[in-house]
N, CA, C and O of each residue as an XYZ file, in Angstrom:
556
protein
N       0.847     -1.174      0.000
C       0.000      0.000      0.000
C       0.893      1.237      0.000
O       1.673      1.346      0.946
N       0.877      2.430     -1.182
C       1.457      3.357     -1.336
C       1.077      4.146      0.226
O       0.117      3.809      0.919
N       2.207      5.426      0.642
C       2.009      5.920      1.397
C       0.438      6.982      1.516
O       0.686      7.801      0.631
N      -0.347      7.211      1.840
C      -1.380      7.943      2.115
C      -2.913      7.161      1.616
O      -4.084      7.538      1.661
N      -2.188      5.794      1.093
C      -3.661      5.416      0.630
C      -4.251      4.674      1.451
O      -5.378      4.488      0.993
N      -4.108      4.030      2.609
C      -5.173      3.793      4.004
C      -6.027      4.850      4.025
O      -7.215      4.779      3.710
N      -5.395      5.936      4.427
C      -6.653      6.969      4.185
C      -7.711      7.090      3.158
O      -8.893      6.993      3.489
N      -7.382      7.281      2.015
C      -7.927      7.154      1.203
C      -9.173      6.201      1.076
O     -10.339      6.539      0.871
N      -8.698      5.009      1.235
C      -9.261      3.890      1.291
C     -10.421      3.797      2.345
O     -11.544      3.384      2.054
N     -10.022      4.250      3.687
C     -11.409      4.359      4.356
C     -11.884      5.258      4.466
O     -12.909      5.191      5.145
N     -11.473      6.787      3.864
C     -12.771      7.636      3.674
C     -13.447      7.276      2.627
O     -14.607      7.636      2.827
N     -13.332      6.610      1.322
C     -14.367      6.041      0.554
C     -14.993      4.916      1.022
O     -16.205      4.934      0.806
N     -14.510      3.765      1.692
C     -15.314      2.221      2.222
C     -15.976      2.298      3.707
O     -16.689      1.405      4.163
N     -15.692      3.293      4.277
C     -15.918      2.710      5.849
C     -16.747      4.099      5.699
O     -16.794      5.055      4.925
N     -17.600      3.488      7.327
C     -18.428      4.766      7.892
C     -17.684      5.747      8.451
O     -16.497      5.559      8.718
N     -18.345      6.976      8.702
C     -16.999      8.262      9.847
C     -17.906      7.903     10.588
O     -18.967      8.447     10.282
N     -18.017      6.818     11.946
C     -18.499      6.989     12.735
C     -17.847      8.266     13.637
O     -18.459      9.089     14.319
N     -16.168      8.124     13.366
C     -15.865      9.518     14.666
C     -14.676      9.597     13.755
O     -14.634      8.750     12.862
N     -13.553     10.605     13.842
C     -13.038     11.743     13.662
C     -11.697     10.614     13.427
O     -11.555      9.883     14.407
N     -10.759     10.374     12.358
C      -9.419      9.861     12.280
C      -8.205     10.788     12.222
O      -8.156     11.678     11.373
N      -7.322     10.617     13.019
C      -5.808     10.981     12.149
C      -5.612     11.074     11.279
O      -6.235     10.112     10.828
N      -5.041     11.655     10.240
C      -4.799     11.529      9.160
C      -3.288     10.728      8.728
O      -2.377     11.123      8.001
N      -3.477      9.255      9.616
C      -2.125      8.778      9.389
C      -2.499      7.048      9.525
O      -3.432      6.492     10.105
N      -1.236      6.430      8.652
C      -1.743      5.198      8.590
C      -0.535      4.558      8.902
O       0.612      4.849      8.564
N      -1.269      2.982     10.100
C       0.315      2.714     10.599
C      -0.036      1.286     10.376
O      -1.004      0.584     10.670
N       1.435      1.047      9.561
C       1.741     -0.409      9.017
C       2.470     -1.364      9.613
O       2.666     -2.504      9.193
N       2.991     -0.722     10.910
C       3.898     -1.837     11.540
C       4.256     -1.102     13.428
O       4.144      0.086     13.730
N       4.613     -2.066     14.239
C       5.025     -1.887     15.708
C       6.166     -2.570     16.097
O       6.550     -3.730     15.956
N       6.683     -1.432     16.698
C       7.729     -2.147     17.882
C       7.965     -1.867     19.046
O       8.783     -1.014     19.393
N       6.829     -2.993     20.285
C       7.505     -2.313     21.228
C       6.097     -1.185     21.177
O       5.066     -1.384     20.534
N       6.434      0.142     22.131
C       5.727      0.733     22.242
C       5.676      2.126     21.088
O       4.934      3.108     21.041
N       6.728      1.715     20.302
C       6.598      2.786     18.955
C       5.777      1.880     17.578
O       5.840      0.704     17.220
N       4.988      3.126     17.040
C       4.559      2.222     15.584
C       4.915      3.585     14.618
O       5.024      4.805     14.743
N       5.038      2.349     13.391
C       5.343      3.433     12.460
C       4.243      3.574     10.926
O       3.439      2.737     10.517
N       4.490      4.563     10.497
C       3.589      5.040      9.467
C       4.087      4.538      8.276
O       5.248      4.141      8.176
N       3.185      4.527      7.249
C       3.294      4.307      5.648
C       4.367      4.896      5.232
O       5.066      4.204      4.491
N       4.801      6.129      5.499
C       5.606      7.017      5.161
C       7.106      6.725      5.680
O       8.179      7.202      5.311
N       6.800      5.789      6.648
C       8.214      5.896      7.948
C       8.447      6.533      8.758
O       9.561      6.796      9.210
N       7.387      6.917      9.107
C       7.391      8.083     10.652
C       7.097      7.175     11.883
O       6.309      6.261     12.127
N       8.219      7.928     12.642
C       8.509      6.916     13.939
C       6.990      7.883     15.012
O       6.763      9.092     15.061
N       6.169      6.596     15.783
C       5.542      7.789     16.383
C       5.546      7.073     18.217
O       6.273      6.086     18.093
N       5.178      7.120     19.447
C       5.327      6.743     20.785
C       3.335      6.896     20.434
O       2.539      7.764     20.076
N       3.326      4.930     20.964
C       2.048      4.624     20.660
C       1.378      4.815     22.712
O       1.791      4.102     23.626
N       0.526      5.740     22.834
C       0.242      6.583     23.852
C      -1.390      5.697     23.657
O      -2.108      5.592     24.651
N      -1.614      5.406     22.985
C      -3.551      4.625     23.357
C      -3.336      3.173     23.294
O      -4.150      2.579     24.000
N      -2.576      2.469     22.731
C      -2.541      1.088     22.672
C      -3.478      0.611     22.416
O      -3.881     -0.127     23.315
N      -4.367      0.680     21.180
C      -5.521      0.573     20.907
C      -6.145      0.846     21.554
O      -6.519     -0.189     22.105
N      -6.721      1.820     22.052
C      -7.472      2.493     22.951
C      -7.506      1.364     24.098
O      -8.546      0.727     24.263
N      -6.295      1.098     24.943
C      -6.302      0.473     25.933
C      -6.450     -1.365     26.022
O      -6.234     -2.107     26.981
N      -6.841     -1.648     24.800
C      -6.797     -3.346     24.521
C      -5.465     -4.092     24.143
O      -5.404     -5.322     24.153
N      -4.499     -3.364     23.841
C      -2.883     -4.046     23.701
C      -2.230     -3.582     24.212
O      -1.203     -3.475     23.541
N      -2.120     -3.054     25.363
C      -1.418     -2.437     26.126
C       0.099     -3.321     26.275
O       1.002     -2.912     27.005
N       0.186     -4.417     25.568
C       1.811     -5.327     25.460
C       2.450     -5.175     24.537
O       3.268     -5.997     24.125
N       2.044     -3.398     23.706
C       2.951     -3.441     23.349
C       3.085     -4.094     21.521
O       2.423     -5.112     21.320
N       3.721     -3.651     20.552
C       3.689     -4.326     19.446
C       5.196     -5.553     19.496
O       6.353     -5.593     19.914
N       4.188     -6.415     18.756
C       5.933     -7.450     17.852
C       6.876     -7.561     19.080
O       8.042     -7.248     18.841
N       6.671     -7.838     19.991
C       7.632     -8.652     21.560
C       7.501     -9.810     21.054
O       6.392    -10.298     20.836
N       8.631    -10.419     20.793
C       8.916    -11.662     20.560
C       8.185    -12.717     21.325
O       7.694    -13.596     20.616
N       7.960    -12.854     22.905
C       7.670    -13.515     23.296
C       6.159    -13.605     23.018
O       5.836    -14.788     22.902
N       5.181    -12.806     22.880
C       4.164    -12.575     22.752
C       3.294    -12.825     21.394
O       2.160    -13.185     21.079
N       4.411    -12.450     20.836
C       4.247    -13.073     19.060
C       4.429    -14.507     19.182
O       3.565    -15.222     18.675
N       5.350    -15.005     19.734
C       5.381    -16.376     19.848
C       4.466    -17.310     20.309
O       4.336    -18.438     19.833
N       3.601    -16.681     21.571
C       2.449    -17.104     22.184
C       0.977    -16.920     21.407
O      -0.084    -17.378     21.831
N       1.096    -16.379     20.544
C      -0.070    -15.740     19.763
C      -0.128    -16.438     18.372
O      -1.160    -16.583     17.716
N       0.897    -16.778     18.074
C       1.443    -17.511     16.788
C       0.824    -19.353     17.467
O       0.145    -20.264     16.993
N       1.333    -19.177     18.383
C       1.423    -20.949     18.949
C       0.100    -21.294     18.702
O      -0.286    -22.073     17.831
N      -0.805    -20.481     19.770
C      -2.124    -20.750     19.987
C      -2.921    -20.508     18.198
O      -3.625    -21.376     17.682
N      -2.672    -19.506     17.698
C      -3.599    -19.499     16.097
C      -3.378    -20.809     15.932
O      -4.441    -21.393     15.724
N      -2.341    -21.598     15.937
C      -1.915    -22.750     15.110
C      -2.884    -23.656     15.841
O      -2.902    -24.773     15.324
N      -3.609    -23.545     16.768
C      -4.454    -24.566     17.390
C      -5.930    -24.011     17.455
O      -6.751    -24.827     17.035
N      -6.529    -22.640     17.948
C      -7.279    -21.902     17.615
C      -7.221    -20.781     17.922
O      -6.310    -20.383     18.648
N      -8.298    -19.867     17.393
C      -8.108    -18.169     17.482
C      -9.012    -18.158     18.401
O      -8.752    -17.996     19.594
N     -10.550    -18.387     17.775
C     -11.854    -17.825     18.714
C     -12.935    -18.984     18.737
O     -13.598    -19.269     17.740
N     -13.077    -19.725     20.139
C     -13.939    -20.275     20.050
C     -15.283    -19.438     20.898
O     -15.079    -18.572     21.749
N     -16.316    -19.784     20.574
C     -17.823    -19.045     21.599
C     -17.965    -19.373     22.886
O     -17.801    -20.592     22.836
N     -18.082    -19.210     23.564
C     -18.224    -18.858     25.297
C     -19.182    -20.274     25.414
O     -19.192    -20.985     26.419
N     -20.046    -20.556     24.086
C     -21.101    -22.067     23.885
C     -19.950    -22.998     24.056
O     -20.335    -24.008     23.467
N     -18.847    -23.221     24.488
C     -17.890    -24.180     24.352
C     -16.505    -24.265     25.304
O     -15.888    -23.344     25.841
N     -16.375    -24.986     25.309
C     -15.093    -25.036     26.317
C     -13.870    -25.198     26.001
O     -13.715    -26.057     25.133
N     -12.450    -24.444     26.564
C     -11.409    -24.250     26.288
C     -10.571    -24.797     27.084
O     -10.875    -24.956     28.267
N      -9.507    -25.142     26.651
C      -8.332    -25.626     27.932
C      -7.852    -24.233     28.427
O      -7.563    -24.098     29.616
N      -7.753    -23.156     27.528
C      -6.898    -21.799     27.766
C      -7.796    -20.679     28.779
O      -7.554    -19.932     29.727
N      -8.654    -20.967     28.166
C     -10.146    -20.516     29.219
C     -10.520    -20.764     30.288
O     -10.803    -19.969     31.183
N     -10.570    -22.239     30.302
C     -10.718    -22.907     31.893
C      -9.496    -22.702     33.104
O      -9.538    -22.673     34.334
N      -8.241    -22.560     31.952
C      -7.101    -22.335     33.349
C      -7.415    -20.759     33.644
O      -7.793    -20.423     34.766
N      -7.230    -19.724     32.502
C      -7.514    -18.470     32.967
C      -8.649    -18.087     33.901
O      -8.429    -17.077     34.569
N      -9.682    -18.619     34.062
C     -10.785    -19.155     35.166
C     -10.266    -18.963     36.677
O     -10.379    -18.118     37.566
N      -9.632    -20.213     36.484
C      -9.059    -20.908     37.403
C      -8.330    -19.801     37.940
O      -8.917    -19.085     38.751
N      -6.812    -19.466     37.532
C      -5.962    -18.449     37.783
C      -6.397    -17.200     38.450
O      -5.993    -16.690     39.495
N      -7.518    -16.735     37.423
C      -7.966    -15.529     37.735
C      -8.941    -15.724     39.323
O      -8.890    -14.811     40.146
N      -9.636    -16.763     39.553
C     -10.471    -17.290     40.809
C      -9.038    -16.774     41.742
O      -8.787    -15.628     42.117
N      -8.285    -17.934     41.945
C      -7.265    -17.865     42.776
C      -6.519    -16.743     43.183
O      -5.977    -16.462     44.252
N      -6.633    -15.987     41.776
C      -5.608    -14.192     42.653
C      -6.654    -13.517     43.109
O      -6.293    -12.348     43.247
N      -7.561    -13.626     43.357
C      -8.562    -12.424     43.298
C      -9.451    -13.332     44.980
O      -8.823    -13.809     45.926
N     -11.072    -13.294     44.816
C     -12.067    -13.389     45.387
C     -12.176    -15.262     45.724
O     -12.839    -15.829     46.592
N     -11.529    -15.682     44.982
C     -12.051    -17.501     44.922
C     -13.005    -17.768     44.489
O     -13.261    -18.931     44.177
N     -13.972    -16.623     44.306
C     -15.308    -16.816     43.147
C     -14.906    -17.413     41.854
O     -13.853    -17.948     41.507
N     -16.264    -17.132     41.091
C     -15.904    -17.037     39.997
C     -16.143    -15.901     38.833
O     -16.931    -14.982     39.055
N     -15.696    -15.959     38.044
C     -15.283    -15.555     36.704
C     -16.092    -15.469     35.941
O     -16.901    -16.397     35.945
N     -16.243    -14.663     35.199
C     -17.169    -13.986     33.938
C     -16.520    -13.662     32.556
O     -15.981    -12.564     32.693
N     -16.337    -14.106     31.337
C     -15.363    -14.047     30.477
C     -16.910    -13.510     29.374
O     -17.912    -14.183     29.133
N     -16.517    -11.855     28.824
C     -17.386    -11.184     27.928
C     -16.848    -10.933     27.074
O     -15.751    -11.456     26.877
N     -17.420     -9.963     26.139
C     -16.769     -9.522     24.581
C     -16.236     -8.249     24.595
O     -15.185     -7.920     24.045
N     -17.318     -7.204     25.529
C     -17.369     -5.726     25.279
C     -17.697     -5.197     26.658
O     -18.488     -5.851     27.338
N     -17.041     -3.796     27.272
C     -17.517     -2.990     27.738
C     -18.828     -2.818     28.401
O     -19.045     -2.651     29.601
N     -19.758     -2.895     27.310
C     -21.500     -3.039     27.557
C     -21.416     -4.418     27.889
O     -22.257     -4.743     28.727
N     -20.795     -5.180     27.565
C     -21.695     -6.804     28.179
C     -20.856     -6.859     29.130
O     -20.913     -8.054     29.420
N     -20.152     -6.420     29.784
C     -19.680     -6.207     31.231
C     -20.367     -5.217     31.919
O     -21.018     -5.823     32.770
N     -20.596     -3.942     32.027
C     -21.422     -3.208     32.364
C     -22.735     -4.111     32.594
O     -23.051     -4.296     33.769
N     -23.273     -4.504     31.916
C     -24.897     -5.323     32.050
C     -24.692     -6.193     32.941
O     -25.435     -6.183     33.922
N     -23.528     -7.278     32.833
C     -23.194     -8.033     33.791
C     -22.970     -7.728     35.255
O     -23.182     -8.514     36.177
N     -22.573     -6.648     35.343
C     -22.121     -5.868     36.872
C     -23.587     -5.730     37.212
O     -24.151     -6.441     38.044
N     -24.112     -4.861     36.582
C     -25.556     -4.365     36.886
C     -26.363     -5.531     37.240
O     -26.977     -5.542     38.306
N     -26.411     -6.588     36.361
C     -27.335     -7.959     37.041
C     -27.055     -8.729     38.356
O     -27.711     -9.100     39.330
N     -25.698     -8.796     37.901
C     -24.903     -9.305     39.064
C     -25.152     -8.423     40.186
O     -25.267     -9.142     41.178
N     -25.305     -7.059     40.532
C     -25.525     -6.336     41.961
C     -26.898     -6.369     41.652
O     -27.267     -6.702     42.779
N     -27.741     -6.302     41.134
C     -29.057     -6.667     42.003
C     -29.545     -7.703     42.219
O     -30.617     -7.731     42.824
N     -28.985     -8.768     41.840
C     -28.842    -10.641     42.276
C     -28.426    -10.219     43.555
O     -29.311    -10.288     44.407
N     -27.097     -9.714     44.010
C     -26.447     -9.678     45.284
C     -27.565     -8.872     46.415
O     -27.980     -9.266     47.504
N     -27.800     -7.794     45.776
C     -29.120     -7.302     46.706
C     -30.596     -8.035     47.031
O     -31.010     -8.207     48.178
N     -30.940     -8.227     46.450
C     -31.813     -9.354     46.624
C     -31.809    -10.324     47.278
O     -32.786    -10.728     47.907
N     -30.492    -10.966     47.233
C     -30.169    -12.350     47.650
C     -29.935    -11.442     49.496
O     -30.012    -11.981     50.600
N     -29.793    -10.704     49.329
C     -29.358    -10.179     50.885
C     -30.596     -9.499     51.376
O     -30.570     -9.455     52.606
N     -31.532     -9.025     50.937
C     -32.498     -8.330     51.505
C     -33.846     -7.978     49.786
O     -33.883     -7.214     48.822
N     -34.701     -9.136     50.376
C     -35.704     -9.446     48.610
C     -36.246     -8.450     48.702
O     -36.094     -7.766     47.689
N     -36.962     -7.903     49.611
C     -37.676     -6.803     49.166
C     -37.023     -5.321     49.923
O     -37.630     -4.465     50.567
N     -35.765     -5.395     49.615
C     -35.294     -4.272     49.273
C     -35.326     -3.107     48.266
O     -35.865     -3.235     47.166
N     -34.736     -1.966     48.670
C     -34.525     -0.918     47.380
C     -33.344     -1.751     46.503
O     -32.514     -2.544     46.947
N     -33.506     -1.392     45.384
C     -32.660     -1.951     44.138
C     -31.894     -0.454     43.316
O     -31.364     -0.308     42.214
N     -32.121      0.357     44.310
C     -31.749      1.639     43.137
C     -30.222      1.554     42.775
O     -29.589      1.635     43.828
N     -29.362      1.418     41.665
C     -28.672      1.750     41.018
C     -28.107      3.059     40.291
O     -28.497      3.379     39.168
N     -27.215      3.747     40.970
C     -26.640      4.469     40.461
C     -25.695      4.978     39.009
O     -24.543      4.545     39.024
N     -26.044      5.782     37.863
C     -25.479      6.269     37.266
C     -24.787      7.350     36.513
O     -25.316      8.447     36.694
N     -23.789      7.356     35.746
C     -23.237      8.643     35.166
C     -24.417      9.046     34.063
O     -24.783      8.310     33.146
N     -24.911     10.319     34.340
C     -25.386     10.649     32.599
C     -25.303     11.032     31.690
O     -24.961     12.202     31.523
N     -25.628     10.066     30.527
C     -24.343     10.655     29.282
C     -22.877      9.366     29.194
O     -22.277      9.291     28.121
N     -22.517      8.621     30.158
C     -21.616      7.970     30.427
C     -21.601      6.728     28.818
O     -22.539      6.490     28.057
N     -20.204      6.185     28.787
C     -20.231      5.684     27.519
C     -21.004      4.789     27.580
O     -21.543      4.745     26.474
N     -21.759      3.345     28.772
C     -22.143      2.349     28.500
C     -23.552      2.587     29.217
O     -24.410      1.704     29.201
């Protein structure tokens, strides 16, 4: 892909749901990525907070590489060996409860929200249930 034509490319194919850079980045290292052009830039959102490890770490590429070779994405309808230990793991550092494995933001949010008025209930049924929120807030 010539330099500037990502852009290009998704202001004609994609929606503007919201506002882009005007820059397109083809590769990472580490916590720098770089542009079409070859501009070095210090990656400060990490995909807005979902890769925060960072681009192309060897070790991580290696772990990511291993597992594709066996699977990428199975449905939550099914069971995992990689899933069930992260379960597990995650039980053990934390509460000894259990674990909730979602997709998004909102299906965590919903989950919290069900989950505390299960907990209220279960502690006092005909209690107040009022729930507090931001307004305007993203979820």
């Amino acid at each position: 892909m010539k330099a500037g034509e990502g852009v290009v490319l998704t202001d004609k194919y994609q929606m503007k749901s919201y506002a882009r850079f005007p820059v397109t980045f083809v590769r990472g290292e580490g916590c720098r990525l770089y542009d079409d052009a070859g501009k070095e830039y210090l990656d400060f959102l990490g995909g807005i907070a979902v890769t925060v490890l960072g681009h192309a770490h060897p070790a991580v590429t290696r772990a990511i590489t291993e597992q594709a070779g066996k699977l990428l994405h199975v449905s939550n309808l099914f069971h995992t060996p990689p899933q069930a230990m992260l379960g597990e793991r995650l039980s053990k550092a934390t509460t000894g409860g259990r674990v909730f494995f979602c997709n998004s933001g909102t299906e965590a949010n919903e989950a919290a929200i069900k989950l505390v008025r299960k907990w209220a209930h279960d502690r006092n049924p005909g209690g107040a249930r009022t729930i507090i929120v931001l307004s305007g807030s993203f979820h």
